[in-house]
TORBA-813590 format. One record per residue (C-alpha): chain; z, x, y; residue in one letter. Coordinates in steps of 0.05 Angstrom, whole numbers, plus 32768, in hexadecimal, padded with zeros to 4 digits. Example, Ala and Ser with C-alpha at 12.3 -4.5 7.8 and 13.67 -1.06 7.14 Angstrom:
2
[lumdren 'A',[809C,80F6,7FA6],'a']
[lumdren 'A',[808F,8111,7FEB],'s']
END
This chain:
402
[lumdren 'A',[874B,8712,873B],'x']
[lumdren 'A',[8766,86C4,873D],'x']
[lumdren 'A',[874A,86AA,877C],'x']
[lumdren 'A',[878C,867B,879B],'x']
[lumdren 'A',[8774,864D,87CF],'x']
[lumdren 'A',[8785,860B,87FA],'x']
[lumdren 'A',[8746,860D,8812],'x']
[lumdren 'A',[8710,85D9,8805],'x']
[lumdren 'A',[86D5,8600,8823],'x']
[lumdren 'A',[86D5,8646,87F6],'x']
[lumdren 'A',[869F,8652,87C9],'x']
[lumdren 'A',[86A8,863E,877F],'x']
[lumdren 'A',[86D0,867F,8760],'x']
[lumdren 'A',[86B1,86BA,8786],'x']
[lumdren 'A',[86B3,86FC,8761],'x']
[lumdren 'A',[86DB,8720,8790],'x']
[lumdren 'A',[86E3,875E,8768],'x']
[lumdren 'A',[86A1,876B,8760],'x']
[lumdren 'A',[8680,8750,87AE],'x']
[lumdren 'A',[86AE,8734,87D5],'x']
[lumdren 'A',[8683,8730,8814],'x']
[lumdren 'A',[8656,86F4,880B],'x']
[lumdren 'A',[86A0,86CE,880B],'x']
[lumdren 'A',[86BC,86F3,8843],'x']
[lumdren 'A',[8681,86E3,886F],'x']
[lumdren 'A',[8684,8691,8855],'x']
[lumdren 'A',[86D6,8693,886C],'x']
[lumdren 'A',[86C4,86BD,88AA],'x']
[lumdren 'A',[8690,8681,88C4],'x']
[lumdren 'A',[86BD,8648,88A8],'x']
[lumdren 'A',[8707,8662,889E],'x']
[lumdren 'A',[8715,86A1,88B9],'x']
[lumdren 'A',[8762,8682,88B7],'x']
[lumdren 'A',[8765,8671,886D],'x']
[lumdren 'A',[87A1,8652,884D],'x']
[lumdren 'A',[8796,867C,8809],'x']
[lumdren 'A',[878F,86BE,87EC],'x']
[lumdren 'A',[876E,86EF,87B8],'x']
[lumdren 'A',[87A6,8720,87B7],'x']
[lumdren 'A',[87D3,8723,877B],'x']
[lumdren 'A',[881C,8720,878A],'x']
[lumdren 'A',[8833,872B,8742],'x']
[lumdren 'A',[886A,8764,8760],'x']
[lumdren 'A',[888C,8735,878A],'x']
[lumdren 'A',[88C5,8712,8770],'x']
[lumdren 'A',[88C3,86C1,8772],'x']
[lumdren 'A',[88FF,86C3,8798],'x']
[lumdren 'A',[88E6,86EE,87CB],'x']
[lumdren 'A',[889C,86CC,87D5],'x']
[lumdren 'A',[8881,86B0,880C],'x']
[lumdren 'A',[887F,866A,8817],'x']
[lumdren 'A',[883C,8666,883F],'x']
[lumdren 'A',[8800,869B,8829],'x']
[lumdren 'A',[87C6,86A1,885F],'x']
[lumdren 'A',[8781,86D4,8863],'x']
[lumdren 'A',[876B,86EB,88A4],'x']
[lumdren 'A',[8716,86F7,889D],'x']
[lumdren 'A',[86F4,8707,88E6],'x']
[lumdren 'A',[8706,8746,8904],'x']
[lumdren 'A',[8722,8727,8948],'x']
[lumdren 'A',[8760,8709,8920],'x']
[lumdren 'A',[8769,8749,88E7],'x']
[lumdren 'A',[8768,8775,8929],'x']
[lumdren 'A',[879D,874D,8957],'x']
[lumdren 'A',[87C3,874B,8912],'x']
[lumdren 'A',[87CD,8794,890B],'x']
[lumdren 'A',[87E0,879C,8954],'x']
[lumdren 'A',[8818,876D,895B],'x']
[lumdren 'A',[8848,8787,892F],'x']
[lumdren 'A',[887F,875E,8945],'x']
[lumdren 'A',[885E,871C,8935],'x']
[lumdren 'A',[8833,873B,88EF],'x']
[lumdren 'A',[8875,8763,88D3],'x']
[lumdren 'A',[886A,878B,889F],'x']
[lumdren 'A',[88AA,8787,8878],'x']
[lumdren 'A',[8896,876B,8837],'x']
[lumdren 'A',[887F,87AA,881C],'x']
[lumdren 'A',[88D0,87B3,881E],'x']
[lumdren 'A',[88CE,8784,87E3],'x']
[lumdren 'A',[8882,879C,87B9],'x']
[lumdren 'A',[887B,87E3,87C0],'x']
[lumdren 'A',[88C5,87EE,87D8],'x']
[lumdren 'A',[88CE,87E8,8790],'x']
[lumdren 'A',[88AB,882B,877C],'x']
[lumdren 'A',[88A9,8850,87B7],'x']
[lumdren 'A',[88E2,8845,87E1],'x']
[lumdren 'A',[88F4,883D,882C],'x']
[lumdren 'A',[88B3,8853,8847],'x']
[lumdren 'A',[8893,884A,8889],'x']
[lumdren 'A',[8864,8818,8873],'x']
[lumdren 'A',[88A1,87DD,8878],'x']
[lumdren 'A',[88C8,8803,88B0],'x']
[lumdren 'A',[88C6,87E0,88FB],'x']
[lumdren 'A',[88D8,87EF,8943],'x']
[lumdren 'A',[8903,882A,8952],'x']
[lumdren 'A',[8909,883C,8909],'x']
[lumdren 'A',[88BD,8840,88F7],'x']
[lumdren 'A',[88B5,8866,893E],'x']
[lumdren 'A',[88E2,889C,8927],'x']
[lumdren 'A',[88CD,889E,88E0],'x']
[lumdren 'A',[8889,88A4,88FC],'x']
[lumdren 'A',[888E,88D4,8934],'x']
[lumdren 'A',[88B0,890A,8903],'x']
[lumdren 'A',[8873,8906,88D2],'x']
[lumdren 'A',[8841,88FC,88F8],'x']
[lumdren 'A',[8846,893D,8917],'x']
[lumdren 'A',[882A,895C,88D4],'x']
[lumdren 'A',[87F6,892B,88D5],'x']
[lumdren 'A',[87DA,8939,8917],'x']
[lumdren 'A',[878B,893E,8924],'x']
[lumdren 'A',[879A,898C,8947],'x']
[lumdren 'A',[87BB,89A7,8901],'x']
[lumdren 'A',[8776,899C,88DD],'x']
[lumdren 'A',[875B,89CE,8907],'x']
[lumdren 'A',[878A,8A03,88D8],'x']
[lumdren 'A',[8780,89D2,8898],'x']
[lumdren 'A',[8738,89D5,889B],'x']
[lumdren 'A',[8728,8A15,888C],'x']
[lumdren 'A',[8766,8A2E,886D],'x']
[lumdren 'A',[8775,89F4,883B],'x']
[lumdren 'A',[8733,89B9,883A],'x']
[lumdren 'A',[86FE,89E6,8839],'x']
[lumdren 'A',[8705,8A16,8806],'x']
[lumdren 'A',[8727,89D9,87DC],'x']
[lumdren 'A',[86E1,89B7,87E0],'x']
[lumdren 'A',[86B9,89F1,87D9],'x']
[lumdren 'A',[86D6,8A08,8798],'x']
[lumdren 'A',[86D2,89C4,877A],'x']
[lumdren 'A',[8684,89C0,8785],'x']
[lumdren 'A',[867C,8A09,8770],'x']
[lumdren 'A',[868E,89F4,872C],'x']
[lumdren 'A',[865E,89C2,8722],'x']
[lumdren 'A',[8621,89D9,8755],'x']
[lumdren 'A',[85FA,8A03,8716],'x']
[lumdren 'A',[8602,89CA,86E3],'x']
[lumdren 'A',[85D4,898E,86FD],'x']
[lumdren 'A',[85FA,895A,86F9],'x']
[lumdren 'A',[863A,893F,8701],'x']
[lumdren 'A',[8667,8904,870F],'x']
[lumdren 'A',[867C,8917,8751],'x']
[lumdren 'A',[86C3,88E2,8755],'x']
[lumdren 'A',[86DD,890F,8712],'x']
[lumdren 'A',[86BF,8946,872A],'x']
[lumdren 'A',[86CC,8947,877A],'x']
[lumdren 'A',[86ED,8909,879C],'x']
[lumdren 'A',[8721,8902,8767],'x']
[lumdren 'A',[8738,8942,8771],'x']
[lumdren 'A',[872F,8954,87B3],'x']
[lumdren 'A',[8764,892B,87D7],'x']
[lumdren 'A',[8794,893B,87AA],'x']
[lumdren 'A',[878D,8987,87A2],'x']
[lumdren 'A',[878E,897F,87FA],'x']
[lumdren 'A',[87C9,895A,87FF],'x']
[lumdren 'A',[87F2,8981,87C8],'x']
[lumdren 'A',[87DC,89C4,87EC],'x']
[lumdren 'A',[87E7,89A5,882B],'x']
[lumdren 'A',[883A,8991,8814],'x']
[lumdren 'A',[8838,89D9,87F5],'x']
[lumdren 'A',[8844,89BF,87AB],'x']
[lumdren 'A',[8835,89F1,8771],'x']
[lumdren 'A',[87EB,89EA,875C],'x']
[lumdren 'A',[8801,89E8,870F],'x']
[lumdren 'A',[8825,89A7,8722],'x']
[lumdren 'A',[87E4,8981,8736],'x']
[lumdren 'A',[87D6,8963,86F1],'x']
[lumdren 'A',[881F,8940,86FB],'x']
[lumdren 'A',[8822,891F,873B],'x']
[lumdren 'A',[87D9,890F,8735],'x']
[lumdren 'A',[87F5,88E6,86F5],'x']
[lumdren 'A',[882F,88CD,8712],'x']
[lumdren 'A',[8807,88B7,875C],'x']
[lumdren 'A',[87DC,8887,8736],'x']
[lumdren 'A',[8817,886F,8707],'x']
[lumdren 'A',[8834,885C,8745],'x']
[lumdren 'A',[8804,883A,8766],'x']
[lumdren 'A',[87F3,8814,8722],'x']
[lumdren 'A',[8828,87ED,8727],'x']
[lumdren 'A',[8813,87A5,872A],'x']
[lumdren 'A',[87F4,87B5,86E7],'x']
[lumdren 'A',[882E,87DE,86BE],'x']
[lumdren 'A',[886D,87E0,86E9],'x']
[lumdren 'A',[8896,8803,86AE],'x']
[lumdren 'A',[8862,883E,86BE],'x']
[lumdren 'A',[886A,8833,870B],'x']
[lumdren 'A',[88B2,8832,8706],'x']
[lumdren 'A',[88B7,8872,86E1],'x']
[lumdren 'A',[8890,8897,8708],'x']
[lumdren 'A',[88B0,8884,8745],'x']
[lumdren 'A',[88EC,88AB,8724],'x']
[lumdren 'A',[88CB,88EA,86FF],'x']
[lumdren 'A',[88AE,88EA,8748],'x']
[lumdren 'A',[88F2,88E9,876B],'x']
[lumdren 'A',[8910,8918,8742],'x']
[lumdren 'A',[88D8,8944,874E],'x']
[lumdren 'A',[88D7,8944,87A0],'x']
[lumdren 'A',[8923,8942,879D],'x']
[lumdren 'A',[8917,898B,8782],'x']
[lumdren 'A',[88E4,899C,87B0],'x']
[lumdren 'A',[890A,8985,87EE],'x']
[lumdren 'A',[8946,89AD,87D2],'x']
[lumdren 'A',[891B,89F4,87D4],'x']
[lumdren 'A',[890E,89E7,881A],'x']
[lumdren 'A',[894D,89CF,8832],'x']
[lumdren 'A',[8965,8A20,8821],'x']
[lumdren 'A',[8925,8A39,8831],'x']
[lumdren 'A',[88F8,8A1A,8867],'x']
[lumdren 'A',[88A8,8A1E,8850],'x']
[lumdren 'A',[8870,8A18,887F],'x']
[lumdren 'A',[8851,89CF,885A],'x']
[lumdren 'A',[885E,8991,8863],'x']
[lumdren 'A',[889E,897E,8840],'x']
[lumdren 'A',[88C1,89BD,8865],'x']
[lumdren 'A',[88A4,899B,88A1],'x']
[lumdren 'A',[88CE,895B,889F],'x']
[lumdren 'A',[890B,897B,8874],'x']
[lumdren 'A',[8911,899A,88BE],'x']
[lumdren 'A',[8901,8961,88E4],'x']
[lumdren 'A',[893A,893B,8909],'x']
[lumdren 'A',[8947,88F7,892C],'x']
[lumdren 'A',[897D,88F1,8955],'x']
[lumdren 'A',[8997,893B,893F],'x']
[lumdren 'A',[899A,891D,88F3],'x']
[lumdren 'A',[896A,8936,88BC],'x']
[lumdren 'A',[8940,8903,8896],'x']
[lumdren 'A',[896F,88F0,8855],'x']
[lumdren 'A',[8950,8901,880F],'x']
[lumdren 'A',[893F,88BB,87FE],'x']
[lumdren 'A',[8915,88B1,883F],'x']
[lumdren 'A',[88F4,88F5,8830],'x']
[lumdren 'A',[88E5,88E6,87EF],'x']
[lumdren 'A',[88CD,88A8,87FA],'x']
[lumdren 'A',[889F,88BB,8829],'x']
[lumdren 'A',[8882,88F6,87FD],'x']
[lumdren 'A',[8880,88BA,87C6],'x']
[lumdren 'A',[8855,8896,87EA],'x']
[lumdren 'A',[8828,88D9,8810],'x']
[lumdren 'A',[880E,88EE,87CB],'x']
[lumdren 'A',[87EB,88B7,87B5],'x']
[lumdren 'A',[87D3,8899,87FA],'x']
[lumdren 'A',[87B9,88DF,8807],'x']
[lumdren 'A',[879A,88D7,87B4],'x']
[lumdren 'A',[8780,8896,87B9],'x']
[lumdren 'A',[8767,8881,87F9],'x']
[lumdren 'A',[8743,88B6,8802],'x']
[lumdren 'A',[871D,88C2,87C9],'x']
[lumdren 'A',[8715,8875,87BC],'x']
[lumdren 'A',[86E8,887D,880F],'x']
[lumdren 'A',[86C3,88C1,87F8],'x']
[lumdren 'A',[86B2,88A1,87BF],'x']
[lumdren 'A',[8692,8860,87E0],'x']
[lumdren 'A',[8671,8886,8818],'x']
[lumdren 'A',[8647,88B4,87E1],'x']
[lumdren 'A',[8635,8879,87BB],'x']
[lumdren 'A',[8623,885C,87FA],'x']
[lumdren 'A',[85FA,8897,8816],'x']
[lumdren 'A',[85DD,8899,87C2],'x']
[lumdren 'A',[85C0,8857,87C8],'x']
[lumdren 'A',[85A5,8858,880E],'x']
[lumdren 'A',[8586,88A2,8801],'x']
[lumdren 'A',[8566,889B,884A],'x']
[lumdren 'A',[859E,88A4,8865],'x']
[lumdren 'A',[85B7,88DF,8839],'x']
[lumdren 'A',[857F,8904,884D],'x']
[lumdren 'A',[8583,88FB,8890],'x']
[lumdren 'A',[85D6,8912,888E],'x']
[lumdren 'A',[85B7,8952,8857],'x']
[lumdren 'A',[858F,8960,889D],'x']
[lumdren 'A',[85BB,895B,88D5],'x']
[lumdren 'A',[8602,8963,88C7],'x']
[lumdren 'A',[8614,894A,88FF],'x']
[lumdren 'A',[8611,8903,88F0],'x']
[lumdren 'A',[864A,890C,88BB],'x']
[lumdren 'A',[8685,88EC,88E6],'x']
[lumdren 'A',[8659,88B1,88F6],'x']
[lumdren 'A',[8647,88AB,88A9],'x']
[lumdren 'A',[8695,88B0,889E],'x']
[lumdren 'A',[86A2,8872,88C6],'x']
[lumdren 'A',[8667,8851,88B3],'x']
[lumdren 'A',[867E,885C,8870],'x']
[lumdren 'A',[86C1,883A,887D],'x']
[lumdren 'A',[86AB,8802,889F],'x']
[lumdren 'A',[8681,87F2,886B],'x']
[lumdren 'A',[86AA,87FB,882A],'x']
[lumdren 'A',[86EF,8800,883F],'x']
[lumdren 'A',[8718,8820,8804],'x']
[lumdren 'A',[8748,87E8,8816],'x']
[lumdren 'A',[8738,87A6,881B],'x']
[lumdren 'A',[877C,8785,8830],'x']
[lumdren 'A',[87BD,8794,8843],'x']
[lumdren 'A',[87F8,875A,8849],'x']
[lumdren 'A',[8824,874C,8885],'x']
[lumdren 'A',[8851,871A,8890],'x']
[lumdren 'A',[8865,86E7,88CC],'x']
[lumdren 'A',[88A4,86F4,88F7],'x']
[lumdren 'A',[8895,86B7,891A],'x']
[lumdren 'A',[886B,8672,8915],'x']
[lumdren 'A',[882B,868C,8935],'x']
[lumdren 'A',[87DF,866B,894A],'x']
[lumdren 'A',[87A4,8687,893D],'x']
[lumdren 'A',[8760,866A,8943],'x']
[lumdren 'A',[8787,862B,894F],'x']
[lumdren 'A',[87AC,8629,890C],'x']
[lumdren 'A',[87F4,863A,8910],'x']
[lumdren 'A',[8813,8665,88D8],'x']
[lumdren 'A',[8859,865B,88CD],'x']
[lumdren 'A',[8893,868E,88D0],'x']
[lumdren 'A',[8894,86B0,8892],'x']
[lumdren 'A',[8856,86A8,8877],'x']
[lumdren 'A',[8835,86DD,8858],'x']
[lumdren 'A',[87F2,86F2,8877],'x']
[lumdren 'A',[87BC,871F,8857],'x']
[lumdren 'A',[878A,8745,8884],'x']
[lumdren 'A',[8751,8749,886D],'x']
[lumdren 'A',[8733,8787,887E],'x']
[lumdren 'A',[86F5,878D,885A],'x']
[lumdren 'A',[86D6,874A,886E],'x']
[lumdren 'A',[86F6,8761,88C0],'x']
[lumdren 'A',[86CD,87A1,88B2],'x']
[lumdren 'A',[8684,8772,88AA],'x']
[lumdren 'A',[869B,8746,88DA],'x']
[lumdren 'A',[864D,8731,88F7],'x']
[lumdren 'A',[8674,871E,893C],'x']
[lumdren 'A',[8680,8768,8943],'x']
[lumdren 'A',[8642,8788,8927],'x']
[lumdren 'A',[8600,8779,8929],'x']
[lumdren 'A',[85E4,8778,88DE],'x']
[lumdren 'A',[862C,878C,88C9],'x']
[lumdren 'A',[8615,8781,8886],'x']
[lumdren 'A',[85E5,87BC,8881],'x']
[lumdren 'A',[8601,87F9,8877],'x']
[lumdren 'A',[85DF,882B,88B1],'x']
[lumdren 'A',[8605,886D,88C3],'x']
[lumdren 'A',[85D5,8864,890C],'x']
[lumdren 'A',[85F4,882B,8926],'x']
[lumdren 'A',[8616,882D,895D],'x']
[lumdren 'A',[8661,883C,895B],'x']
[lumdren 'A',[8693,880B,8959],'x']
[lumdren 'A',[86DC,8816,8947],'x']
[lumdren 'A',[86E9,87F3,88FF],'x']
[lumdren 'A',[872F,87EC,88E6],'x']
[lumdren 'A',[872F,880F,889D],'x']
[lumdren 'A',[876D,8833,88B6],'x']
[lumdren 'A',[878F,87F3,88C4],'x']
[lumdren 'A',[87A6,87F5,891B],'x']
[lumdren 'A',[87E8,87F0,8943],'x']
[lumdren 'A',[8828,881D,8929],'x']
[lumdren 'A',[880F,8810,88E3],'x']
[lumdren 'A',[87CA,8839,88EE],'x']
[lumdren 'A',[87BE,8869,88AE],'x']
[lumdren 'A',[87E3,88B5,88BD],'x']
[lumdren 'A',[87B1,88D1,8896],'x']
[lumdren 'A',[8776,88BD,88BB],'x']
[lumdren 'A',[8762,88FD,88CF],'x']
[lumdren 'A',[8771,8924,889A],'x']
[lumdren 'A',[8749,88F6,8871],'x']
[lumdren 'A',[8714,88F7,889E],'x']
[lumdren 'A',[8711,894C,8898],'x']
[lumdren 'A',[8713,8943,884F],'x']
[lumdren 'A',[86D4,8913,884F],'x']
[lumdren 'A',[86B4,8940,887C],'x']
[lumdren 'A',[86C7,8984,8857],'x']
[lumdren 'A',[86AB,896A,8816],'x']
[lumdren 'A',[8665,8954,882F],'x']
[lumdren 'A',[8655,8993,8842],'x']
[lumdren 'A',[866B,89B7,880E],'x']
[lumdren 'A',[8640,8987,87E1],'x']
[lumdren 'A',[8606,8999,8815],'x']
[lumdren 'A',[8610,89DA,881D],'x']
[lumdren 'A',[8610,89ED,87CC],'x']
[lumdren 'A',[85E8,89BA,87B0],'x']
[lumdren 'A',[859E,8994,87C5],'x']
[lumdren 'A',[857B,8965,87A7],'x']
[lumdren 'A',[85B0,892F,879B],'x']
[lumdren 'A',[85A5,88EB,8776],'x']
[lumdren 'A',[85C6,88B2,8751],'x']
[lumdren 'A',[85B9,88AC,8712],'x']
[lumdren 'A',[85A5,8864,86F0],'x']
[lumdren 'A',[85E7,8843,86DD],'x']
[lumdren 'A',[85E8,87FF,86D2],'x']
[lumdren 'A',[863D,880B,86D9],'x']
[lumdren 'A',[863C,8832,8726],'x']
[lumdren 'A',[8655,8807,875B],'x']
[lumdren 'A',[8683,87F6,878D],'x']
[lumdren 'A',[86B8,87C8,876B],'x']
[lumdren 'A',[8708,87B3,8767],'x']
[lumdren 'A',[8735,878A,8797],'x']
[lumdren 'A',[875C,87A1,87BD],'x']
[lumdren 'A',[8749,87E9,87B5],'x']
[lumdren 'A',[86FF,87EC,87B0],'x']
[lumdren 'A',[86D1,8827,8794],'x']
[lumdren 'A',[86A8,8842,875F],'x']
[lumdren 'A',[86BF,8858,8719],'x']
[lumdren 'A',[8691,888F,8718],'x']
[lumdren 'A',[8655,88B2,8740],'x']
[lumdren 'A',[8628,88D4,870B],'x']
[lumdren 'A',[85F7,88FB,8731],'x']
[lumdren 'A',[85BB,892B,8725],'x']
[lumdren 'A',[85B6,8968,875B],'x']
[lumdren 'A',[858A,89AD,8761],'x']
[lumdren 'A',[85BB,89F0,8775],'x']
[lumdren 'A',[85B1,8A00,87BF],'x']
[lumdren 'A',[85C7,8A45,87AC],'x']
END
């Protein structure tokens, strides 16, 4: 990625994709406001680009960012995603993203996992390590966290199973866009065309999933319209794809390479939700998300201008040494401080829980069917990309618990 900069203080052409973090810690301790940026904004039109680009580093500003909407708008996603996915939540504000939100949300709630664990996330997991538990080895992202989010989330919208191999294609056309938009584009219609239908079955017969849930829903008396519906579906199915196995993935190459620490979760499951966050702090799948300025605004004595576009930077926030002590180690014992991988304020991830159950579910299926696990020497396995960040693969050796 093309490092653009102002700046006369950054190192010499950091290798962002690869480790970012040595050069989020030098612009936390001598820029955290940065006039600059390393995303790419090859979707936005010239036209429609911002005159002023910023980077937030240190967790104090990222954090006060996400929690004044009004000020840090999220609009411009009207103009980049927008394009693909369509009127979605993500650029909606005030009473309109309330609404939106509210009717959604409700399928998204922390107490509905309590039926989805058992019913849909468990068995899900379980099956998928059941076929590879008496061969080995494996490479657990083809093998597990590819597939488990997205076999979840199409059970959970109650779409046929034959159908996975198809949205699964057209999810990560979608979200490919910066790099073939012809592919994105299509997709976003093959994918329209094919919620349209399933939005139709449930509008004559209501279904007990998630699209029948907001078919029904109402505001104000009205239903939701098709395009909002579909929109929203457009952009559930690959959030629920990617995010999630993008953070599964990190936190078992994390727990792979610090096999201390996998032992000690192999022993007492209990630790699990602290490895989760740990996990997330850490390696956050995604390392920055755009906003942009509704008004001239100061921080840390530098005053960005009214629409400016500002990039929060989550995964240097997230190792911000202000905030934790040796934030740069990766220890699922420290002590527990909230990190901000699910973004904060009305724009906090809906699928946090459900993401966090999935995580969950498929460590102990791993522990409960297989022991013995290790990495296997690969010059190729690690942590990389910008903005999304995990591995390409996980090959592992393992014994069969069973």
């Amino acid at each position: 990625m093309t490092l653009s900069t102002e700046s006369q203080h950054q190192p010499n052409a950091p290798d962002v994709a690869t480790d970012p973090y040595g050069f989020f810690e030098h612009m936390r301790k001598t820029e955290p406001v940065w006039r600059g940026t390393i995303m790419s904004n090859e979707m936005i039109p010239p036209e429609l680009s911002s005159a002023e680009e910023w980077t937030l580093f240190d967790f104090e500003s990222v954090f006060t960012a996400f929690r004044d909407d009004d000020v840090y708008g999220s609009e411009m996603y009207n103009n980049t995603i927008g394009l693909v996915f369509g009127p979605t939540i993500l650029g909606m504000h005030g009473k309109q993203h309330h609404d939106h939100r509210s009717l959604v949300a409700k399928a998204f709630r922390q107490s509905a996992l309590t039926q989805w664990e058992p019913e849909v996330i468990d068995p899900i997991c379980d099956k998928l390590v059941d076929e590879i538990k008496d061969h080995g080895e494996a490479d657990l992202i083809k093998a597990i966290t590819f597939e488990f989010p997205t076999r979840v989330t199409a059970a959970l919208l109650g779409l046929p199973q034959e159908d996975l191999e198809l949205f699964r294609r057209l999810s990560l056309d979608l979200i490919s866009i910066t790099d073939d938009i012809e592919a994105g584009l299509n997709a976003s219609v093959e994918l329209g065309t094919y919620f349209q239908n399933q939005v139709d079955q449930r509008r004559s017969k209501r279904t007990d999933d998630i699209i029948g849930d907001i078919v029904a829903a109402e505001i104000d008396g009205e239903n939701l319209t098709d395009e909002a519906l579909i929109s929203f579906l457009r952009l559930l199915l690959p959030a629920g794809q990617e995010t999630t196995s993008r953070s599964s993935s990190n936190l078992l190459y994390l727990l792979l390479t610090h096999p201390e620490q996998l032992q000690a979760l192999e022993r007492n499951r209990d630790l699990i939700p602290a490895a989760i966050e740990e996990g997330l702090r850490y390696e956050t799948p995604l390392v920055m998300v755009p906003r942009n300025t509704n008004e001239d605004v100061e921080i840390h004595g530098i005053t960005i201008s009214k629409g400016s576009q500002v990039n929060l930077c989550i995964g240097s926030a997230n190792r911000d040494e202000k905030r934790w002590t040796d934030a740069h180690a990766f220890d699922i014992d420290r002590p527990r401080r909230a990190h901000i991988s699910f973004a904060g304020g009305i724009h906090s991830c809906l699928g946090m829980h459900l993401a966090r159950g999935e995580t969950k579910a498929m460590l102990n299926s791993l522990f409960d069917r297989v022991t013995d696990l290790r990495l296997m020497a690969d010059d190729d396995c690690a942590i990389v990309g910008m903005p999304f960040r995990s591995p390409k693969h996980l090959p592992v050796t393992f014994g069969s618990a069973s």
